[in-house]
C-alpha positions as CSV (number, residue, x, y, z in Angstrom):
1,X,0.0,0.0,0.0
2,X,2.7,2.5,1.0
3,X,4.3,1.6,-2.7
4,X,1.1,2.5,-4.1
5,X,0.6,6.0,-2.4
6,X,4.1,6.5,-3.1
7,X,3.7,5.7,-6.9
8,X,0.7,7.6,-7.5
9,X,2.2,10.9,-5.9
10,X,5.3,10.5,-7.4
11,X,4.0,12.5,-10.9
12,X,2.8,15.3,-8.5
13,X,6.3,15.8,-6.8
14,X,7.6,15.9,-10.2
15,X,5.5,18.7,-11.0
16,X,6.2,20.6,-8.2
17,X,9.7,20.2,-8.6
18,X,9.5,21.4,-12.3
19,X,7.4,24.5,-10.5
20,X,10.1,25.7,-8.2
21,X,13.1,25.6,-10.4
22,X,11.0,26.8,-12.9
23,X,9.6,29.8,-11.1
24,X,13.4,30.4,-10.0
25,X,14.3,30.6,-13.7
26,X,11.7,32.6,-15.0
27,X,11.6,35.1,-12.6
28,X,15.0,36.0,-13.5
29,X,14.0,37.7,-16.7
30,X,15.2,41.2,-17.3
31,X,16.6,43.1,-19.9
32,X,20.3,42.1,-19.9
33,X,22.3,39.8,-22.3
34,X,21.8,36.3,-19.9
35,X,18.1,37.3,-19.1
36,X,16.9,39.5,-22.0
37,X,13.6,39.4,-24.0
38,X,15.2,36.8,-26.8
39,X,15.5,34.5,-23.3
40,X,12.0,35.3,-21.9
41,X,8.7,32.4,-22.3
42,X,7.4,30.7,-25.3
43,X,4.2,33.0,-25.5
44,X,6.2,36.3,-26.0
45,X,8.6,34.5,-28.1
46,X,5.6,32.1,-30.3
47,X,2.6,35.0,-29.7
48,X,1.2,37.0,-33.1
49,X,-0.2,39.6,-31.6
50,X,2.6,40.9,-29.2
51,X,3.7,44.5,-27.7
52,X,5.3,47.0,-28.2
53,X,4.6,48.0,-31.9
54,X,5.9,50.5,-34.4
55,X,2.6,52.5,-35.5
56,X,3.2,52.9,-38.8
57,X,1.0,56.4,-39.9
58,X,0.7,55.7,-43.6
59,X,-1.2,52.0,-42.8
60,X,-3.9,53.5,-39.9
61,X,-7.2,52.9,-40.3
62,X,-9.5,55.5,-39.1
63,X,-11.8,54.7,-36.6
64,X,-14.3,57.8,-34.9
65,X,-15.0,56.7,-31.4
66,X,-16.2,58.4,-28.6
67,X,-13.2,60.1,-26.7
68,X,-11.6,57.9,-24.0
69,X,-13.0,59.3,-20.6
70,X,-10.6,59.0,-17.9
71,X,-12.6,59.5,-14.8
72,X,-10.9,60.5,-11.4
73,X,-7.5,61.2,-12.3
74,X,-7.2,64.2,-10.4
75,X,-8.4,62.5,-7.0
76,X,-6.0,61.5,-4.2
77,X,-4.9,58.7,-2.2
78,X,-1.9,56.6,-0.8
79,X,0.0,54.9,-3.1
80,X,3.1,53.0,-2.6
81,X,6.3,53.4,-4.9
82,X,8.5,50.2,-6.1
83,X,11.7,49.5,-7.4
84,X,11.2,45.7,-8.5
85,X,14.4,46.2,-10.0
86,X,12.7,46.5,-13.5
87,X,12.0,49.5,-12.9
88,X,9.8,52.2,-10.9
89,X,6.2,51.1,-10.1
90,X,3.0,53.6,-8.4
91,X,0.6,51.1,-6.8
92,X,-2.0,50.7,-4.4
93,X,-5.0,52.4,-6.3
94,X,-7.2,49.3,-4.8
95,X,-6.7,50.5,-1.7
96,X,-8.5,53.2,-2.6
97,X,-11.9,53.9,-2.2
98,X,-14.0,52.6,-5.2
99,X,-15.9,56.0,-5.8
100,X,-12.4,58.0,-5.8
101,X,-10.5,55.1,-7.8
102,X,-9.5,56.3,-11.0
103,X,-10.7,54.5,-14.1
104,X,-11.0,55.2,-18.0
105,X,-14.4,54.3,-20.0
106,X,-15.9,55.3,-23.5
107,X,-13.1,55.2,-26.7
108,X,-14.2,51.8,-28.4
109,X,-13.7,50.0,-24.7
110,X,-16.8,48.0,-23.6
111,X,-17.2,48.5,-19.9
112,X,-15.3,50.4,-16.9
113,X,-11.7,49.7,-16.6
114,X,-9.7,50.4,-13.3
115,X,-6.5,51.7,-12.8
116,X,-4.4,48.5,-11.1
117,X,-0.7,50.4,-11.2
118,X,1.2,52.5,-13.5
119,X,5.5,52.3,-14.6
120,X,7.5,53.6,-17.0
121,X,10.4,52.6,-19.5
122,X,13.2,54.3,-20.5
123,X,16.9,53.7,-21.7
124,X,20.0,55.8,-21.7
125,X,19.8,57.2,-25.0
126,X,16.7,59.9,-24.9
127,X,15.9,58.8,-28.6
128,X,15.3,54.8,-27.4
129,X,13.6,55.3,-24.6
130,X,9.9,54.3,-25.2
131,X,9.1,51.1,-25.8
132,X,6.2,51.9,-28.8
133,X,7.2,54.2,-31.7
134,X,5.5,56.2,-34.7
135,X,7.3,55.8,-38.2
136,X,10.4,54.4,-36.3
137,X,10.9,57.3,-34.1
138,X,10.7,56.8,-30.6
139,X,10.4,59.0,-27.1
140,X,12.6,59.5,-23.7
141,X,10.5,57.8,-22.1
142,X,6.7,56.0,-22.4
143,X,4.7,55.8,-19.7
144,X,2.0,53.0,-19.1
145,X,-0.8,53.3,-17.0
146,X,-2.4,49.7,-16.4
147,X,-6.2,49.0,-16.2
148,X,-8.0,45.8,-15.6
149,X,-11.7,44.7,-16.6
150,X,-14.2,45.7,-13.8
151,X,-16.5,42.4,-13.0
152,X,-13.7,40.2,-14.4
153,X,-11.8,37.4,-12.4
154,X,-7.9,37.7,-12.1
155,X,-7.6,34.6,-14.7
156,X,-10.3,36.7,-16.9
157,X,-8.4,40.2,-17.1
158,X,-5.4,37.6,-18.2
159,X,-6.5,35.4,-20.5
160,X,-9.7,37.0,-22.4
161,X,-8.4,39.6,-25.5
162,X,-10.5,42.6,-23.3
163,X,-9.2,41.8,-19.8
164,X,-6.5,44.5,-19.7
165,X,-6.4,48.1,-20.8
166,X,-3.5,50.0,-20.7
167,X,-3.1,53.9,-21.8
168,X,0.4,54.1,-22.7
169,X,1.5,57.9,-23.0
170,X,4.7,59.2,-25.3
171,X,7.1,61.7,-22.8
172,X,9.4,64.6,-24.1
173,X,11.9,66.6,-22.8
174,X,10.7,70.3,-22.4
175,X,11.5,73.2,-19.5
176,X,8.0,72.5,-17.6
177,X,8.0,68.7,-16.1
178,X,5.3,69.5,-12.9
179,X,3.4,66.0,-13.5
180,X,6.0,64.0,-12.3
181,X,7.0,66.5,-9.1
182,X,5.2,64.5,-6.5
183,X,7.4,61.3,-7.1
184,X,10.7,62.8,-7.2
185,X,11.7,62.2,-3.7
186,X,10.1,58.5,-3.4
187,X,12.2,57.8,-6.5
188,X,15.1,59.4,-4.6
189,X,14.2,57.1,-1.8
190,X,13.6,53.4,-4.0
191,X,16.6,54.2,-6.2
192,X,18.2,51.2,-5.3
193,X,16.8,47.7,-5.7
194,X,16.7,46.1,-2.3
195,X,18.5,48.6,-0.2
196,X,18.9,48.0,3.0
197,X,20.9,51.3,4.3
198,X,18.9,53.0,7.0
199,X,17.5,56.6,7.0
200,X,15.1,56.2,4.3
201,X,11.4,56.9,5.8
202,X,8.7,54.6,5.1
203,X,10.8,52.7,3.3
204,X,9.3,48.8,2.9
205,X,12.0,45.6,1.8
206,X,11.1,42.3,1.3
207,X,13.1,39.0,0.0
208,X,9.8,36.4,0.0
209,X,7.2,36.3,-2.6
210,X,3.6,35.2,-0.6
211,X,0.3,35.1,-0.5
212,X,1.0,38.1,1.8
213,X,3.0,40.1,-0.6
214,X,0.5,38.7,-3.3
215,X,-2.6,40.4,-0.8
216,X,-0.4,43.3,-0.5
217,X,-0.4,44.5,-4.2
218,X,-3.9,43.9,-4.9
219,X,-6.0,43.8,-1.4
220,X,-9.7,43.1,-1.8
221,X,-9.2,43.1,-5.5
222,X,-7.1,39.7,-4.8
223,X,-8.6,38.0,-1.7
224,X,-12.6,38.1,-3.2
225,X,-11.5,37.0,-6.9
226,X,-8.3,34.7,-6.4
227,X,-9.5,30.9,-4.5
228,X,-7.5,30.7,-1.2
229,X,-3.7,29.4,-1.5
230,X,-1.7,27.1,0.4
231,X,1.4,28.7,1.6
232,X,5.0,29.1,0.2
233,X,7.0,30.3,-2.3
234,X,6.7,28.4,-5.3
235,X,2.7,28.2,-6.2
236,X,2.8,32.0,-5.3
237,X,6.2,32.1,-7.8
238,X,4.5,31.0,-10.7
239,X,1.4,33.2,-10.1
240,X,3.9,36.2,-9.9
241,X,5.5,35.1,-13.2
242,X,2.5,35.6,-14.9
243,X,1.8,38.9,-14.1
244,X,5.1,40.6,-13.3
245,X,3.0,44.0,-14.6
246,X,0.9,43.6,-11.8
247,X,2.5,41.5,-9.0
248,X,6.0,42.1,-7.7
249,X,8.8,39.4,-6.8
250,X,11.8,39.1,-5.1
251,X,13.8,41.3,-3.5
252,X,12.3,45.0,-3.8
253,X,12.5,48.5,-2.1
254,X,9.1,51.0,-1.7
255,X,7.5,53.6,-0.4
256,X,4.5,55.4,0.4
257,X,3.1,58.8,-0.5
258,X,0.1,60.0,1.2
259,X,-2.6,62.5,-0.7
260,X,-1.1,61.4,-4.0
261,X,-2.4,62.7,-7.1
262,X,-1.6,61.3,-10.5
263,X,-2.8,64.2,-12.6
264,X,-0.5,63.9,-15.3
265,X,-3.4,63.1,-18.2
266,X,-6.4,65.4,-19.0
267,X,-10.4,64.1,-18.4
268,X,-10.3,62.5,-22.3
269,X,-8.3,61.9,-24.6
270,X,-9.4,63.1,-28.3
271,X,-6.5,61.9,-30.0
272,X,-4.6,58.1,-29.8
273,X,-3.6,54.9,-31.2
274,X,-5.3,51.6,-30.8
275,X,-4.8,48.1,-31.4
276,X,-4.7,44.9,-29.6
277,X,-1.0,43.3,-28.0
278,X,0.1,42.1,-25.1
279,X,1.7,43.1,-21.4
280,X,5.5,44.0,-22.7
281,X,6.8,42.0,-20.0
282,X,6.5,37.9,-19.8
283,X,3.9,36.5,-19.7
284,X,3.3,38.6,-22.6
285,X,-0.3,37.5,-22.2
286,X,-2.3,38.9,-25.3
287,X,-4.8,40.4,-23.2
288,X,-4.2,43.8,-23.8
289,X,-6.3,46.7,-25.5
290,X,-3.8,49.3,-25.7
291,X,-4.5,53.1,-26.3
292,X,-1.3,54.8,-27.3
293,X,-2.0,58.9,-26.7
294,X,-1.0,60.9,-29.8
295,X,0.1,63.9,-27.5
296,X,3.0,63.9,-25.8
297,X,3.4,65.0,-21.8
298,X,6.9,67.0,-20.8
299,X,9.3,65.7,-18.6
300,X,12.1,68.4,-17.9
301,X,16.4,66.7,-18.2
302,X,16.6,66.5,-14.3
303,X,13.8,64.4,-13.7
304,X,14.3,61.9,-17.0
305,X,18.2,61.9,-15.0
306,X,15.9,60.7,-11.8
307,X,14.5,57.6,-13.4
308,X,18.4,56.7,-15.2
309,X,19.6,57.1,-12.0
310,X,17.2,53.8,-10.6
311,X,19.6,50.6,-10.2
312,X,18.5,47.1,-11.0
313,X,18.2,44.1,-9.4
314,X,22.2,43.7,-9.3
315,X,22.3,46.8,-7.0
316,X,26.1,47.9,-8.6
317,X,24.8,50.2,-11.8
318,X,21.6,52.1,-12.7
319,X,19.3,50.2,-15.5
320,X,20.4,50.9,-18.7
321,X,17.0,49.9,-20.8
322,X,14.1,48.6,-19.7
323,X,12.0,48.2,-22.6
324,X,11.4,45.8,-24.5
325,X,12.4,45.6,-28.8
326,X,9.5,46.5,-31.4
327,X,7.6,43.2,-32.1
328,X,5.6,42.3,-35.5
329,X,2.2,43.8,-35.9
330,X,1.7,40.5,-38.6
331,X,-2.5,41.6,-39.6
332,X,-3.5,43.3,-37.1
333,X,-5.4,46.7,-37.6
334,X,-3.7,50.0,-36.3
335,X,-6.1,52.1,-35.7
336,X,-6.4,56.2,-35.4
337,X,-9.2,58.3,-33.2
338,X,-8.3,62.1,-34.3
339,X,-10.3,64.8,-33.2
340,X,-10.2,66.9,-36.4
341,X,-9.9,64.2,-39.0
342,X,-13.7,62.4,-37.7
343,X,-14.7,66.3,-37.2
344,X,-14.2,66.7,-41.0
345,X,-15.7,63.4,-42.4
346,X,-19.0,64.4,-39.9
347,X,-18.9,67.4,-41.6
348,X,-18.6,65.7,-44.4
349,X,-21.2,63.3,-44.2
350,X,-23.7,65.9,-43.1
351,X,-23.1,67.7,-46.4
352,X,-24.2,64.6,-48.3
353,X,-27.3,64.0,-45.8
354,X,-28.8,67.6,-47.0
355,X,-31.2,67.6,-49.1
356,X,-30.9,69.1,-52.3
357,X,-32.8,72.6,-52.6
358,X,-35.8,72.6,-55.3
């Protein structure tokens, strides 16, 4: 009998085996030569419809929808600033509560979408830095604000083509840079992955991914959609693979800001991009609607110095790059909203509607 219960859970010890030291391997992706994107999962490697993109202008297809309503930006709240070591994430929105949360409707999305966290990318060289481009030409630094599907389940927002929304927003360098004033000194603070020097207020380190952690990032948002876990590292591991956009693993640094206020981004936009990708990051998960803004926000030479000046997870240099390369749009449909160009074909339309005198 005990060779029998030893034979039939054999397969399952396997499997959990293949977990951990697979959950150790993967969650050492990152953007350097051993651990870059041509190393990450099959799905960003084998996926057609991955992120970022090169919008190519001459091949849009125009497409009049409403304007993208982005509701609550300009409310406050505490938020918690990361350094994963990939780079500088705002958090804690759940947290919030729900009639203050800030979310984005209308623009061709079906249903309310709430902001889960927002990062950004960058690289050394100010013309690589964003990780989407138009005609080849690319930005200092892109920002991406991350939204999941209200009345979806966690596995939903991942795995359905509409479970994700994410507004991702071109930066330049100009002489005005107020929007990103309030997160100067956190990013002071998390500059270094993992720190552990003392001095640094409400600063937060921890070395364990858990459930904890896990109920940490997302709060209610996890513990009412996500089936109780048993404890330890490795189930927890995998689930943090999946979603490095939204969960965070290993070693990290953070911080809170109280009466934080995002408003970086107006109440719509008129103008963006639009297609359907993936999370930049693995899993790559081709969940993603993305809305890329058409216009620009300013980020003055001392604050884009603030985000080259964040170290990865080695803790001995700042990140270089943390983008990931331009993948193929294959058939997919690159959309255009522009305010004046569906003002015109109204126009243009009411014009043929009118009757013709007598």
């Amino acid at each position: 009998m005990n060779f029998l219960k030893i034979f039939l859970i054999f397969p399952f010890l396997l499997l959990l085996i293949k977990l951990i030291l697979g959950a150790d391997k993967d969650v050492e992706w990152g953007y350097e030569e051993q651990n870059g994107p041509h190393t990450w999962e099959e799905k960003c490697k084998e996926g057609k419809n991955q992120s970022p993109i090169n919008i190519q202008t001459k091949s849009l297809k125009i497409n009049c929808l409403d304007k993208l309503e982005l509701v609550n930006y300009n409310n406050s709240g505490i938020v918690e600033v990361n350094n994963n070591g990939h780079g500088v994430i705002v958090k804690g929105f759940e947290h919030w509560d729900q009639k203050k949360r800030p979310y984005i409707t209308r623009g061709g999305l079906k249903g309310k979408y709430v902001l889960l966290q927002y990062h950004f990318h960058w690289a050394v060289d100010h013309l690589e830095g964003s990780e989407h481009c138009i005609d080849g030409k690319y930005y200092p630094v892109e920002l991406h604000l991350v939204h999941v599907k209200e009345g979806y389940t966690l596995a939903e927002d991942l795995e359905k083509p509409d479970g994700i929304a994410v507004v991702g927003v071109f930066m330049k360098i100009g002489k005005i840079g107020r929007k990103m004033e309030n997160l100067e000194e956190s990013m002071k603070v998390v500059a270094k992955h993992g720190n552990h020097q003392k001095g640094e207020i409400s600063k937060n380190t921890n070395t364990r991914v858990s459930e904890t952690e896990i109920r940490w990032v997302f709060g209610n948002f996890w513990r009412d959609r996500i089936p109780k876990i048993s404890q330890g590292p490795p189930i927890v591991s995998r689930f943090n693979v999946m979603v490095p956009d939204f969960a965070t693993g290993g070693n990290y640094t953070s911080t809170t800001i109280s009466n934080f206020t995002i408003g970086a981004l107006p109440k719509t936009l008129d103008n963006f991009y639009r297609y359907q990708g993936s999370l930049t990051t693995p899993s790559c998960s081709e969940s993603v609607t993305w809305t890329i803004n058409a216009e620009p926000l300013t980020i003055d030479r001392e604050q884009l110095q603030l985000l080259r000046s964040i170290y990865g997870k080695d803790d001995q240099t700042p990140l270089k790059i943390n983008k990931r390369p331009i993948q193929p749009i294959n058939d997919r449909d690159i959309q255009l909203r522009s305010s004046i160009l569906c003002r015109k074909i109204k126009n243009c339309g009411d014009k043929n509607e009118r009757k013709p005198r007598k």
